[in-house]
C-alpha positions in Angstrom: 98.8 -43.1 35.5 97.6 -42.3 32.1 95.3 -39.2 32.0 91.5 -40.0 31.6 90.5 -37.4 28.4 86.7 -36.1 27.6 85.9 -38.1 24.6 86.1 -35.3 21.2 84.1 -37.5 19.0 81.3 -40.6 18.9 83.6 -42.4 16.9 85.6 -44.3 19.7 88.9 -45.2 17.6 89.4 -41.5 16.9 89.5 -40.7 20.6 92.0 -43.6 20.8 94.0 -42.0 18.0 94.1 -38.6 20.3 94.7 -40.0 23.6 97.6 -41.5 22.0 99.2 -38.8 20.0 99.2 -36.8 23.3 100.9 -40.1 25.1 103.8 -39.6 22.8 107.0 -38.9 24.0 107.9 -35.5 22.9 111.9 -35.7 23.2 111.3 -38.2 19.9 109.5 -36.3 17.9 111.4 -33.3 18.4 114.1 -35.2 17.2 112.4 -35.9 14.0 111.2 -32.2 13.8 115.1 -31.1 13.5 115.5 -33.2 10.9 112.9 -32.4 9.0 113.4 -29.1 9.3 117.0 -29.5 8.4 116.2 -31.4 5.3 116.3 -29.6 2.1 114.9 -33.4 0.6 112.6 -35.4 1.9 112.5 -39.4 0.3 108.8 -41.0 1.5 108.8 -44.6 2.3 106.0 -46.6 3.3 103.3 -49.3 1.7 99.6 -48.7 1.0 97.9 -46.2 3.4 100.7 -45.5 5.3 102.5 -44.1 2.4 99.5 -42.5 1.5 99.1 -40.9 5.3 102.8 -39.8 4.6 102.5 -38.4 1.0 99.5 -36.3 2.1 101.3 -34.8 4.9 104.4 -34.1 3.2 102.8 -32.8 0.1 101.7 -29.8 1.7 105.4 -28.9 2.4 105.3 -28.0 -1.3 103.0 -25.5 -0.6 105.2 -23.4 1.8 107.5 -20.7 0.1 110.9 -22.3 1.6 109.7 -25.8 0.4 111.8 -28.8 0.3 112.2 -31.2 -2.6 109.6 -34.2 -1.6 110.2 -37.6 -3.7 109.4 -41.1 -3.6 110.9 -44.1 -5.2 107.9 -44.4 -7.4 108.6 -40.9 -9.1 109.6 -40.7 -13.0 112.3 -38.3 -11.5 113.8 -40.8 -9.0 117.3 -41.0 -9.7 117.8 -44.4 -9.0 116.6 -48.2 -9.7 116.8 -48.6 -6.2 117.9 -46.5 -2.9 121.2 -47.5 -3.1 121.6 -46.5 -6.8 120.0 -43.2 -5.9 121.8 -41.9 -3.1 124.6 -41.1 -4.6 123.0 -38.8 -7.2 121.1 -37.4 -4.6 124.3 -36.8 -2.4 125.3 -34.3 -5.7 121.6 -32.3 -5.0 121.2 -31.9 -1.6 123.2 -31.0 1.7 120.2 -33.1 4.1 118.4 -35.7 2.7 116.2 -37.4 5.1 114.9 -41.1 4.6 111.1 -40.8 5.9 109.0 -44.1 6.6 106.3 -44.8 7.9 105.1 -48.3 8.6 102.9 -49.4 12.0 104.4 -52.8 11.7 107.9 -51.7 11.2 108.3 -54.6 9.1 106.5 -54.3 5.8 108.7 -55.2 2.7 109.3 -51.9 0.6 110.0 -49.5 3.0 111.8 -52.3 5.0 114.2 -52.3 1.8 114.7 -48.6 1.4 116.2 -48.8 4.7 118.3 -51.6 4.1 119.6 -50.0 1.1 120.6 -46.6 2.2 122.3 -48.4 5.3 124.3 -50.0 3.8 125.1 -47.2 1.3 126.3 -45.1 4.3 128.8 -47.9 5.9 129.6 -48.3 2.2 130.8 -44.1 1.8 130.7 -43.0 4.9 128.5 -40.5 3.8 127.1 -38.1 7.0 124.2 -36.5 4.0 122.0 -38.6 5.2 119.3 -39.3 8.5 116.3 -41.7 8.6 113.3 -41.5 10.2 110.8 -43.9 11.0 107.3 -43.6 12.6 106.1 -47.1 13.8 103.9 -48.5 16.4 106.6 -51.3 17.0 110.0 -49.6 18.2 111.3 -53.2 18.1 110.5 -54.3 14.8 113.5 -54.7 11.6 113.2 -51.0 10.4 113.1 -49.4 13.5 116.5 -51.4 14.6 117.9 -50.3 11.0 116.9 -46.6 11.5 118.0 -46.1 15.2 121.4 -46.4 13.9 121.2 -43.6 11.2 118.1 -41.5 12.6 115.2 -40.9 14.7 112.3 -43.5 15.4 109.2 -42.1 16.6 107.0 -44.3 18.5 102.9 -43.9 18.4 100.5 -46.4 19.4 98.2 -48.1 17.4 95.3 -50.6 17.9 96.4 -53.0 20.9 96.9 -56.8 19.9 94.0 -58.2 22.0 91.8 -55.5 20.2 90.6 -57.8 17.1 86.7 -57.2 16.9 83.9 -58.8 15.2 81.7 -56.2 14.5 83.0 -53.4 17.3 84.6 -51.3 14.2 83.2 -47.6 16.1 85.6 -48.3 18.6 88.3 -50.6 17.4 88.4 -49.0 13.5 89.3 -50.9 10.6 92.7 -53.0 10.3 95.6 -50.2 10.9 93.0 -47.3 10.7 94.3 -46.2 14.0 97.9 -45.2 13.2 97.5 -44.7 9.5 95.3 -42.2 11.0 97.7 -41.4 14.0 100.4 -41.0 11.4 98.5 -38.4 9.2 97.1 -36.0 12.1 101.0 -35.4 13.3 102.5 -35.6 10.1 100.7 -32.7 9.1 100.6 -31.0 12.2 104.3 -31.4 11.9 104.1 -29.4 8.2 102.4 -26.5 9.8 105.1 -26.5 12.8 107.5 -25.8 10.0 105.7 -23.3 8.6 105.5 -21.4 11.6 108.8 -22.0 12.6 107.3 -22.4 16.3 108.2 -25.6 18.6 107.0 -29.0 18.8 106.1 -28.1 23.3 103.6 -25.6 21.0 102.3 -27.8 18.2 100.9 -29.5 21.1 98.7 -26.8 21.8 97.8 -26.2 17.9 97.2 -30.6 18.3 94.5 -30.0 21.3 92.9 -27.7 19.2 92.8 -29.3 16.2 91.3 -32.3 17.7 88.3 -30.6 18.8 87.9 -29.1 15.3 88.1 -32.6 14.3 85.2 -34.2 16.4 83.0 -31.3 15.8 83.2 -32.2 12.0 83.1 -35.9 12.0 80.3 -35.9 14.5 78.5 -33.6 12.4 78.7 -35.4 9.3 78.7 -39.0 10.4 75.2 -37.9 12.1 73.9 -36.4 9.2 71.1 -37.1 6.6 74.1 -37.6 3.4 76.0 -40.3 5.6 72.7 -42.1 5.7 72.1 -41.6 2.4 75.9 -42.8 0.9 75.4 -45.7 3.0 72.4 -46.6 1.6 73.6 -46.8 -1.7 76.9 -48.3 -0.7 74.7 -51.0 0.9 73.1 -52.2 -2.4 74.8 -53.3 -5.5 76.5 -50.4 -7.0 80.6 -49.6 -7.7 82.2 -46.7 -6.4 84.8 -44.6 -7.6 86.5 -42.3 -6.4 89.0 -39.3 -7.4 90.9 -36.3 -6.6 94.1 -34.6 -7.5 97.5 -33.4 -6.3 97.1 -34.3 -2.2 93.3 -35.0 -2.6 94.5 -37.6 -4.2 96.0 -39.5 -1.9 93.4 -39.0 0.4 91.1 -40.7 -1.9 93.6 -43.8 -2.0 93.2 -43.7 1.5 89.4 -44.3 1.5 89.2 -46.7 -1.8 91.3 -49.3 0.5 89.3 -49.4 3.5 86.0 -49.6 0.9 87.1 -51.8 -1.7 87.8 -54.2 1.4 84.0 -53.9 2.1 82.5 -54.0 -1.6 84.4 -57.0 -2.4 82.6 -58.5 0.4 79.6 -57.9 -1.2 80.6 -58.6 -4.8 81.2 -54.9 -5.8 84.6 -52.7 -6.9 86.1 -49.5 -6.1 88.0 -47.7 -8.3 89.9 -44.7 -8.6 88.7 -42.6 -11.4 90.8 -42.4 -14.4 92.7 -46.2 -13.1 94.3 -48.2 -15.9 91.9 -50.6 -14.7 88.2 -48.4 -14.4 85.3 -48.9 -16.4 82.6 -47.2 -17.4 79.9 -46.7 -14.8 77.0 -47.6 -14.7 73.4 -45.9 -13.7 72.6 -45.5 -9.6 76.9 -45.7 -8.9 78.6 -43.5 -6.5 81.2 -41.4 -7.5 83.3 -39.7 -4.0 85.3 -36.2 -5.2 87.5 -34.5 -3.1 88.4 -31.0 -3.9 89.6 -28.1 -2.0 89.0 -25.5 -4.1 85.7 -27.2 -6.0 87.3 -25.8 -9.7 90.3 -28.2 -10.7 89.1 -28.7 -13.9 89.3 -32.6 -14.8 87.8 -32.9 -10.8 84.6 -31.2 -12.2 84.7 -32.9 -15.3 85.1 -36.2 -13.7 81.5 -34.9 -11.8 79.8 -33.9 -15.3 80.5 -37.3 -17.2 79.5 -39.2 -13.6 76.2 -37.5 -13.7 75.5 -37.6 -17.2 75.6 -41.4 -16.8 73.2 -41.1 -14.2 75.2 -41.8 -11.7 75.3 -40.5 -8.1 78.0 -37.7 -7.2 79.2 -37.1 -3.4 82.0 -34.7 -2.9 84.0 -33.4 -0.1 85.0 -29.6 -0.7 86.6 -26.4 1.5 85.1 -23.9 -1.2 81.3 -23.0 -0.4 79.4 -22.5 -3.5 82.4 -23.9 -6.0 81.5 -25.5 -9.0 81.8 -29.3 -7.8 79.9 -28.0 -4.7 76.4 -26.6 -6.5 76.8 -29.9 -9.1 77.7 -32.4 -6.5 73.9 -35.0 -6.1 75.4 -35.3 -1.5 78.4 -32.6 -0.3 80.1 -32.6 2.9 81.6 -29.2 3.3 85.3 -28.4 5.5 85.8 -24.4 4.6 88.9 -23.1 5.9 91.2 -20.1 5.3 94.5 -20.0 5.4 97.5 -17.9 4.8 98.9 -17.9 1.2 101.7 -20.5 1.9 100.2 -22.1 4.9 99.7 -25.9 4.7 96.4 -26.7 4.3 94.5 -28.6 7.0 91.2 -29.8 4.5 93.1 -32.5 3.4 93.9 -34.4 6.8 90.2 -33.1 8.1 88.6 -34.8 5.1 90.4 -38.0 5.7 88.8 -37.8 9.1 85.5 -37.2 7.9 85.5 -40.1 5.1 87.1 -42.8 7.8 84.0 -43.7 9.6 82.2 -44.4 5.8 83.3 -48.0 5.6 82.7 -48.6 9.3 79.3 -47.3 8.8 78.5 -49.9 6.5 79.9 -52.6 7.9 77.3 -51.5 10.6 74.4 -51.0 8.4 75.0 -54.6 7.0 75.5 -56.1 10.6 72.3 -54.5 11.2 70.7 -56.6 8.3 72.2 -59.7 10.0 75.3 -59.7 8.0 78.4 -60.3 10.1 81.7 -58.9 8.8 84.9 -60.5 10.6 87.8 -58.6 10.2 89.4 -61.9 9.4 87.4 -61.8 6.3 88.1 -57.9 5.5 92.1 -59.1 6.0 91.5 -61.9 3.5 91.0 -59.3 1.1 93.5 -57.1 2.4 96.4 -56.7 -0.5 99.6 -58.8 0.3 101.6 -55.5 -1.7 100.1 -53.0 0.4 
């Protein structure tokens, strides 16, 4: 019988994320934890904010002084047109080269080919370089039957079927926020395993912990007067854009997906700041920074032009008293400190803390008799991601 938990958080979904990273069976992902920690390359697969969850987490690898080589197909330095075509120059790098994907469906077209391809490389060589891993919410689906072969699959659950709300987004969340979410939390608890060259029966303890870090903050912000206010000018006509750099970034990417979803509903655009595709903004638009350290220098610039258009700044910063912090119109602030080396847990925390922002507004509008199906948010939903 499944263990009833305290709830951590008002925001239902992200009690359903932690009842059902602690559900996990543990024998898997200590299997993917070996060979990670094997690895001396990691390759990221995945589509939209699963590969953003992914890239976040794995990022802060980089960070650690025994780092591992972290690439995606999309990299200038990929050696390869394709996986296939890479993995032989790879082969000449590096001893261990894990294949990581992760994709709730199991099924999603890019990753789906990565597999595919370095399969079939390996019955083509015989090459024993190589192990996949996959984290999925469907242990049944194409990839998953591709990387059981050749690897580990790690199963987590996301949103049930039957779970398709109307306007229940607190407890439901958005489309796969869930186990993009899911994904992220052990991901990076994963990184900081490493680092502490401890075991997965002990990240479990640093997870329970974690989690109540976690509520504290996201109740604390989503409760507060600056949520009210971003929602309120995320409710009229206005753009938002939003920006970051190095794993802040794709944090940001995370967020601009679930809110462009929204906007477009209402006849608005998100952007990312400095997109091939971004305008100028206009006066009374919101601009959303995230920023560890408040001083990486285009981040603060990227505040200064913002506000000298009159437009609105919000940022999300671990650095009390940093430059984006005092210039920043609305802050949220997520201060930690960490061992030089350590992995950095501001990133995953303010990925948290920015989730509920769509679901907020989906609210506020509902509140103004505006119903949002989520049929309606998929409609908009990009087909590449």
């Amino acid at each position: 019988m499944r263990r009833i938990r305290d709830k951590i958080c008002e925001i239902g979904y992200v009690n359903k994320i932690r009842d059902n990273i602690f559900d996990m069976k543990k024998d898997s992902l200590i299997s993917l934890y070996e060979a990670l920690r094997s690895a001396d390359c990691v390759v990221c697969g995945g589509s939209g904010r699963s590969l953003y969850s992914l890239n976040a987490a794995m990022s802060q690898i980089a960070t650690m002084k025994d780092f591992k080589v972290i690439i995606t197909p999309d990299d200038p330095g990929f050696p390869g047109k394709d996986m296939y075509d890479a993995a032989g120059e790879l082969e000449k790098r590096y001893q261990n080269i894990l294949l990581l994907i992760n994709s709730g469906s199991g099924e999603s077209k890019d990753p789906k080919a990565l597999a595919e391809e370095l399969a079939r490389y390996i019955e083509d060589t015989g090459s024993k370089r190589f192990t996949l891993g996959l984290i999925t919410s469907h242990p049944a689906s194409p990839i998953a039957n591709i990387v059981r072969k050749y690897g580990k699959v790690v199963e987590i659950k996301g949103r049930a079927r039957e779970e398709r709300p109307t306007e229940e987004y607190s407890e439901t969340g958005i489309m796969g926020d869930v186990f993009e979410l899911e994904s992220l939390f052990v991901l990076h608890m994963l990184t900081e395993i490493l680092f502490r060259n401890s075991t997965v029966e002990e990240g479990f303890e640093l997870f329970e912990d974690e989690f109540q870090v976690l509520g504290e903050m996201i109740n604390s912000n989503v409760d507060s007067k600056v949520y009210d206010s971003l929602i309120d000018i995320m409710e009229r006509r206005s753009d938002v854009f939003l920006g970051g750099k190095g794993t802040a970034d794709e944090v940001v990417k995370m967020t601009v997906i679930r809110l462009a979803h929204i906007k477009k509903f209402l006849g608005d655009n998100v952007y990312i700041v400095r997109g091939v595709n971004t305008p100028r903004p206009r006066a009374g638009d919101l601009e959303i920074l995230v920023s560890y350290s408040g001083e990486t220098k285009s981040v603060v610039n990227w505040c200064n032009i913002f506000r000298d258009l009159k437009g609105v700044v919000f940022s999300v910063t671990g650095t009390k008293g940093s430059s984006l912090d005092r210039k920043s119109d609305y802050k949220i602030m997520l201060e930690e400190k960490v061992r030089p080396g350590q992995p950095r847990r501001f990133y995953m925390r303010a990925a948290f803390v920015l989730s509920p922002l769509p679901v907020k507004l989906v609210e506020r509008l509902r509140e103004k008799g505006l119903i949002l199906p989520e049929y309606i948010i998929d409609w908009y939903h990009s087909l590449f991601g």
